[in-house]
mmCIF file of the C-alpha atoms, coordinates in Angstrom:
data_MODEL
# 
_entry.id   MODEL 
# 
loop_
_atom_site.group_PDB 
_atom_site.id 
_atom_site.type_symbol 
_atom_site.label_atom_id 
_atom_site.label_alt_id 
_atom_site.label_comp_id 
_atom_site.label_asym_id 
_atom_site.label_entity_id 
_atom_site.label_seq_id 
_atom_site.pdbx_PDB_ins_code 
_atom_site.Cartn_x 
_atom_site.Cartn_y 
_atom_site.Cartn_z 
_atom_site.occupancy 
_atom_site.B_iso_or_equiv 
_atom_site.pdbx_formal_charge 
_atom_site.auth_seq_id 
_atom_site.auth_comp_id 
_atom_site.auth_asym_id 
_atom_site.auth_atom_id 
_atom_site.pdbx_PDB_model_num 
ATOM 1  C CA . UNK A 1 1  ? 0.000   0.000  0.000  1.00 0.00 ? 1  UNK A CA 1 
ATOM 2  C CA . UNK A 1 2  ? 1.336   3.498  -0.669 1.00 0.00 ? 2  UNK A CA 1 
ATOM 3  C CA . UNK A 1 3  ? 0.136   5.633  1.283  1.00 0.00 ? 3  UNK A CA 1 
ATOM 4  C CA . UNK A 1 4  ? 1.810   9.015  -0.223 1.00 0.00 ? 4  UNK A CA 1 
ATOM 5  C CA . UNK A 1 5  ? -0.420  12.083 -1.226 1.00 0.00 ? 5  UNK A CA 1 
ATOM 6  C CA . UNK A 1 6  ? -3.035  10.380 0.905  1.00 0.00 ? 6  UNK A CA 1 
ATOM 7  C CA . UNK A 1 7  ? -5.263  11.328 3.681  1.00 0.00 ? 7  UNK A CA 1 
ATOM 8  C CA . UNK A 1 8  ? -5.369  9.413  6.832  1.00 0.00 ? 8  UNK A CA 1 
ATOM 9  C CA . UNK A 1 9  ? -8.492  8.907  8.808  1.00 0.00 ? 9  UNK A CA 1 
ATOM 10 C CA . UNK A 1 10 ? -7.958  7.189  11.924 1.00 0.00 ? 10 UNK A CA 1 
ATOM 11 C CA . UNK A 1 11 ? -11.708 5.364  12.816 1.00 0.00 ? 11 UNK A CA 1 
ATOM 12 C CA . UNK A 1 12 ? -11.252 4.965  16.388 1.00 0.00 ? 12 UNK A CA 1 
ATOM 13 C CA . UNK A 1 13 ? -12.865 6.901  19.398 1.00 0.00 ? 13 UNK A CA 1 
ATOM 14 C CA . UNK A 1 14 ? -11.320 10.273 20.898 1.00 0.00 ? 14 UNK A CA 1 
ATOM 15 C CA . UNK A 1 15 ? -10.009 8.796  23.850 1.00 0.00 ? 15 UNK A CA 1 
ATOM 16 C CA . UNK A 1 16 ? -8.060  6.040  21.675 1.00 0.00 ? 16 UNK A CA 1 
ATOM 17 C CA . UNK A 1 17 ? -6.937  8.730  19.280 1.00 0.00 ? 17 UNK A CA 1 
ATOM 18 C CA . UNK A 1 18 ? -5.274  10.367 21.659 1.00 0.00 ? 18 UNK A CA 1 
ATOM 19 C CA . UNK A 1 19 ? -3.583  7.796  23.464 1.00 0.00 ? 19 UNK A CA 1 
ATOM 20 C CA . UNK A 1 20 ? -1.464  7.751  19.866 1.00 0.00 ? 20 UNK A CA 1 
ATOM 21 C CA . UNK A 1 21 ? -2.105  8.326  16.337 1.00 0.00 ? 21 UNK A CA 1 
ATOM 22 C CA . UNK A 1 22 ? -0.390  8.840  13.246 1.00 0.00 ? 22 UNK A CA 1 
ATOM 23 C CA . UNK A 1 23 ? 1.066   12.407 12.691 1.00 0.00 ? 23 UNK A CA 1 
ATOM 24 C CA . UNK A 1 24 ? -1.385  13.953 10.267 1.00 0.00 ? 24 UNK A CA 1 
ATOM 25 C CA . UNK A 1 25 ? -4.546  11.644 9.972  1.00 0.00 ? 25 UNK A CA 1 
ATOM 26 C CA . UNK A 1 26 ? -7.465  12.899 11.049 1.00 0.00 ? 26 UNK A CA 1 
ATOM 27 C CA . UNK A 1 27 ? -10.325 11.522 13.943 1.00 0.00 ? 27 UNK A CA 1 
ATOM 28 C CA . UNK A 1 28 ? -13.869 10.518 12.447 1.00 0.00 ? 28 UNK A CA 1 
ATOM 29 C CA . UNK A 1 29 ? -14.729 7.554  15.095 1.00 0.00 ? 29 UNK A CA 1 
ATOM 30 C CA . UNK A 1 30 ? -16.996 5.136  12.922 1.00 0.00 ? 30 UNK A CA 1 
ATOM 31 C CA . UNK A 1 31 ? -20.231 5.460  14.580 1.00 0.00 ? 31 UNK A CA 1 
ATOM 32 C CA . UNK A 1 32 ? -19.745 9.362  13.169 1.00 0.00 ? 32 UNK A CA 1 
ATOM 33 C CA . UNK A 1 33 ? -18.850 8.578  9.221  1.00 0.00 ? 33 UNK A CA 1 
ATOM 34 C CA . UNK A 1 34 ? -22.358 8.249  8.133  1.00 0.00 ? 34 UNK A CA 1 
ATOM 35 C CA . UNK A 1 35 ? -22.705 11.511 9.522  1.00 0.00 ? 35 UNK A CA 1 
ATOM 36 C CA . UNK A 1 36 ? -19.711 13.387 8.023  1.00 0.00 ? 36 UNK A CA 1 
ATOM 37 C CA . UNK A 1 37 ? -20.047 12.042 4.541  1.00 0.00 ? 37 UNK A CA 1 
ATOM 38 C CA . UNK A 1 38 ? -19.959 15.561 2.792  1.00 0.00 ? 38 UNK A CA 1 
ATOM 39 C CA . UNK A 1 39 ? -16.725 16.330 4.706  1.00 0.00 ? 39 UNK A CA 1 
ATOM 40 C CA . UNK A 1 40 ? -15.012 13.307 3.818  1.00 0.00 ? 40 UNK A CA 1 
ATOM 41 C CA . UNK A 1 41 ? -16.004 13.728 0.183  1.00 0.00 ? 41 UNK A CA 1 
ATOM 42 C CA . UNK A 1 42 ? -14.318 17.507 0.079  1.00 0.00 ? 42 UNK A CA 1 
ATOM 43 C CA . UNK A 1 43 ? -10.928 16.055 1.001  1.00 0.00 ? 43 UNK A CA 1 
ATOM 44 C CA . UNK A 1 44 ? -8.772  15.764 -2.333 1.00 0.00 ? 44 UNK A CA 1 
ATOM 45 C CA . UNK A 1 45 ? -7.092  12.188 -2.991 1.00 0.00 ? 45 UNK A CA 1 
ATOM 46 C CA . UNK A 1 46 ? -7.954  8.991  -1.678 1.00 0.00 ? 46 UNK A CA 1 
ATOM 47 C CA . UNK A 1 47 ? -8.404  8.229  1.883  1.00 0.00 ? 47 UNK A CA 1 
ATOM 48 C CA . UNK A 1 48 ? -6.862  5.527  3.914  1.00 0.00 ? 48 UNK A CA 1 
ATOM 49 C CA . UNK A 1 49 ? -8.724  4.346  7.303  1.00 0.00 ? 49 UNK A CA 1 
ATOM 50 C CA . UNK A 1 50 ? -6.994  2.553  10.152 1.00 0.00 ? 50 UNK A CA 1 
ATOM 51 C CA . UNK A 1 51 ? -7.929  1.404  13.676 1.00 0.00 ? 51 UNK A CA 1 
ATOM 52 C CA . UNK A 1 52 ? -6.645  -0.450 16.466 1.00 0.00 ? 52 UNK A CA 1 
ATOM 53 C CA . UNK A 1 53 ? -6.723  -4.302 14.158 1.00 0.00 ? 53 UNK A CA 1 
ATOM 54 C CA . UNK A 1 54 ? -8.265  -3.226 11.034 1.00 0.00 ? 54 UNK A CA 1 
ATOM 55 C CA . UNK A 1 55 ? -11.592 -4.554 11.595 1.00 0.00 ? 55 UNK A CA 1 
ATOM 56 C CA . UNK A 1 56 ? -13.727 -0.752 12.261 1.00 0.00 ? 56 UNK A CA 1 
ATOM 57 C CA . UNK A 1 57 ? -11.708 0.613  9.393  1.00 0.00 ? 57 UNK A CA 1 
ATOM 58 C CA . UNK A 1 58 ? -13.061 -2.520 7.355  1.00 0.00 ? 58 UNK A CA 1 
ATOM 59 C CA . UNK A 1 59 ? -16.584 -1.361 7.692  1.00 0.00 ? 59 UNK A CA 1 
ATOM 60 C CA . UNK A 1 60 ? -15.703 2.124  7.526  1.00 0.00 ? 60 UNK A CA 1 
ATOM 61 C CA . UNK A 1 61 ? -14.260 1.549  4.213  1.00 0.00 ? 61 UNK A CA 1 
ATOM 62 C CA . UNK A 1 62 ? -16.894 -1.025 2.919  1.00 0.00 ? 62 UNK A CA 1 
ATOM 63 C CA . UNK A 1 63 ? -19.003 1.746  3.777  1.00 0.00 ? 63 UNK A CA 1 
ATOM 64 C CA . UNK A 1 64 ? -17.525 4.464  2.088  1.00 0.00 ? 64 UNK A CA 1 
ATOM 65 C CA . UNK A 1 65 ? -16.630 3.185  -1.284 1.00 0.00 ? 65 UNK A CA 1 
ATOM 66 C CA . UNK A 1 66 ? -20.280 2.042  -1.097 1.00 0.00 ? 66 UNK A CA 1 
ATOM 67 C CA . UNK A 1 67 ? -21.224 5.933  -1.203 1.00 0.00 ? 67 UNK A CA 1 
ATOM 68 C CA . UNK A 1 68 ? -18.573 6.688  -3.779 1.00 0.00 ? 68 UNK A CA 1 
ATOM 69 C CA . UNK A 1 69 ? -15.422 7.414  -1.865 1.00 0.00 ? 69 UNK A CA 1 
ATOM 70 C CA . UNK A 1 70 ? -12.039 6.440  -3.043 1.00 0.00 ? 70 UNK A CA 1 
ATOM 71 C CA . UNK A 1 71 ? -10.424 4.434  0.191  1.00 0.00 ? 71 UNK A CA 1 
ATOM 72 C CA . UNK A 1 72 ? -8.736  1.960  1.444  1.00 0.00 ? 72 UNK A CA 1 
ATOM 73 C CA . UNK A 1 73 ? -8.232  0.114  4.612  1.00 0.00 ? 73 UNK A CA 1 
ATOM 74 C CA . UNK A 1 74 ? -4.490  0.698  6.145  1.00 0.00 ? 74 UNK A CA 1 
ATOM 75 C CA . UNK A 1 75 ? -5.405  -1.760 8.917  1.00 0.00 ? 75 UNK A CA 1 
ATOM 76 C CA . UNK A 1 76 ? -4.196  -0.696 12.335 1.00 0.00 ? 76 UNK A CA 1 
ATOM 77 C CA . UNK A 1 77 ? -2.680  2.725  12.826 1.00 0.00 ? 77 UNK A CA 1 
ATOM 78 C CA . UNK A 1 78 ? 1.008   1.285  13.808 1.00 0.00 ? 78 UNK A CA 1 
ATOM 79 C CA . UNK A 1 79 ? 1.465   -0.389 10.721 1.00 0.00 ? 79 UNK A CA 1 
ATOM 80 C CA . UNK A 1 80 ? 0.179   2.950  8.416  1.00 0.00 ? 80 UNK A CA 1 
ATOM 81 C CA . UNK A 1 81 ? 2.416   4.681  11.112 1.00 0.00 ? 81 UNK A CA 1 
ATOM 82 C CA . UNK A 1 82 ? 5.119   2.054  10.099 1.00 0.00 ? 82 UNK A CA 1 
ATOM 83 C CA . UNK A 1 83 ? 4.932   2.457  6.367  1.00 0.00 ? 83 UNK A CA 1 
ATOM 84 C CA . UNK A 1 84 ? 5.084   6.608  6.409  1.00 0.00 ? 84 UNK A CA 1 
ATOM 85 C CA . UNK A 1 85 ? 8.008   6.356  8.599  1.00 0.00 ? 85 UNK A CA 1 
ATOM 86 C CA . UNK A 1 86 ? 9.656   4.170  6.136  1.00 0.00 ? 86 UNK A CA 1 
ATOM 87 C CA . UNK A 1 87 ? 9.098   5.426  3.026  1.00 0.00 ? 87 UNK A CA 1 
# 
Protein backbone atom coordinates (compact mmCIF):
# COMPACT_ATOMS: atom_id res chain seq x y z
CA UNK A 1 0.00 0.00 0.00
CA UNK A 2 1.34 3.50 -0.67
CA UNK A 3 0.14 5.63 1.28
CA UNK A 4 1.81 9.02 -0.22
CA UNK A 5 -0.42 12.08 -1.23
CA UNK A 6 -3.03 10.38 0.90
CA UNK A 7 -5.26 11.33 3.68
CA UNK A 8 -5.37 9.41 6.83
CA UNK A 9 -8.49 8.91 8.81
CA UNK A 10 -7.96 7.19 11.92
CA UNK A 11 -11.71 5.36 12.82
CA UNK A 12 -11.25 4.97 16.39
CA UNK A 13 -12.86 6.90 19.40
CA UNK A 14 -11.32 10.27 20.90
CA UNK A 15 -10.01 8.80 23.85
CA UNK A 16 -8.06 6.04 21.68
CA UNK A 17 -6.94 8.73 19.28
CA UNK A 18 -5.27 10.37 21.66
CA UNK A 19 -3.58 7.80 23.46
CA UNK A 20 -1.46 7.75 19.87
CA UNK A 21 -2.10 8.33 16.34
CA UNK A 22 -0.39 8.84 13.25
CA UNK A 23 1.07 12.41 12.69
CA UNK A 24 -1.39 13.95 10.27
CA UNK A 25 -4.55 11.64 9.97
CA UNK A 26 -7.46 12.90 11.05
CA UNK A 27 -10.32 11.52 13.94
CA UNK A 28 -13.87 10.52 12.45
CA UNK A 29 -14.73 7.55 15.10
CA UNK A 30 -17.00 5.14 12.92
CA UNK A 31 -20.23 5.46 14.58
CA UNK A 32 -19.74 9.36 13.17
CA UNK A 33 -18.85 8.58 9.22
CA UNK A 34 -22.36 8.25 8.13
CA UNK A 35 -22.71 11.51 9.52
CA UNK A 36 -19.71 13.39 8.02
CA UNK A 37 -20.05 12.04 4.54
CA UNK A 38 -19.96 15.56 2.79
CA UNK A 39 -16.73 16.33 4.71
CA UNK A 40 -15.01 13.31 3.82
CA UNK A 41 -16.00 13.73 0.18
CA UNK A 42 -14.32 17.51 0.08
CA UNK A 43 -10.93 16.06 1.00
CA UNK A 44 -8.77 15.76 -2.33
CA UNK A 45 -7.09 12.19 -2.99
CA UNK A 46 -7.95 8.99 -1.68
CA UNK A 47 -8.40 8.23 1.88
CA UNK A 48 -6.86 5.53 3.91
CA UNK A 49 -8.72 4.35 7.30
CA UNK A 50 -6.99 2.55 10.15
CA UNK A 51 -7.93 1.40 13.68
CA UNK A 52 -6.64 -0.45 16.47
CA UNK A 53 -6.72 -4.30 14.16
CA UNK A 54 -8.26 -3.23 11.03
CA UNK A 55 -11.59 -4.55 11.59
CA UNK A 56 -13.73 -0.75 12.26
CA UNK A 57 -11.71 0.61 9.39
CA UNK A 58 -13.06 -2.52 7.36
CA UNK A 59 -16.58 -1.36 7.69
CA UNK A 60 -15.70 2.12 7.53
CA UNK A 61 -14.26 1.55 4.21
CA UNK A 62 -16.89 -1.03 2.92
CA UNK A 63 -19.00 1.75 3.78
CA UNK A 64 -17.52 4.46 2.09
CA UNK A 65 -16.63 3.18 -1.28
CA UNK A 66 -20.28 2.04 -1.10
CA UNK A 67 -21.22 5.93 -1.20
CA UNK A 68 -18.57 6.69 -3.78
CA UNK A 69 -15.42 7.41 -1.87
CA UNK A 70 -12.04 6.44 -3.04
CA UNK A 71 -10.42 4.43 0.19
CA UNK A 72 -8.74 1.96 1.44
CA UNK A 73 -8.23 0.11 4.61
CA UNK A 74 -4.49 0.70 6.14
CA UNK A 75 -5.41 -1.76 8.92
CA UNK A 76 -4.20 -0.70 12.33
CA UNK A 77 -2.68 2.73 12.83
CA UNK A 78 1.01 1.28 13.81
CA UNK A 79 1.47 -0.39 10.72
CA UNK A 80 0.18 2.95 8.42
CA UNK A 81 2.42 4.68 11.11
CA UNK A 82 5.12 2.05 10.10
CA UNK A 83 4.93 2.46 6.37
CA UNK A 84 5.08 6.61 6.41
CA UNK A 85 8.01 6.36 8.60
CA UNK A 86 9.66 4.17 6.14
CA UNK A 87 9.10 5.43 3.03
Amino acid sequence: MSINKKTIVDVRTPGEFMGGHVVGSINIPLQEIQHRIDELKAINGPLVLCCASGNRSGLATQFLKSCGIECENGGSWMDVNFLIQNR
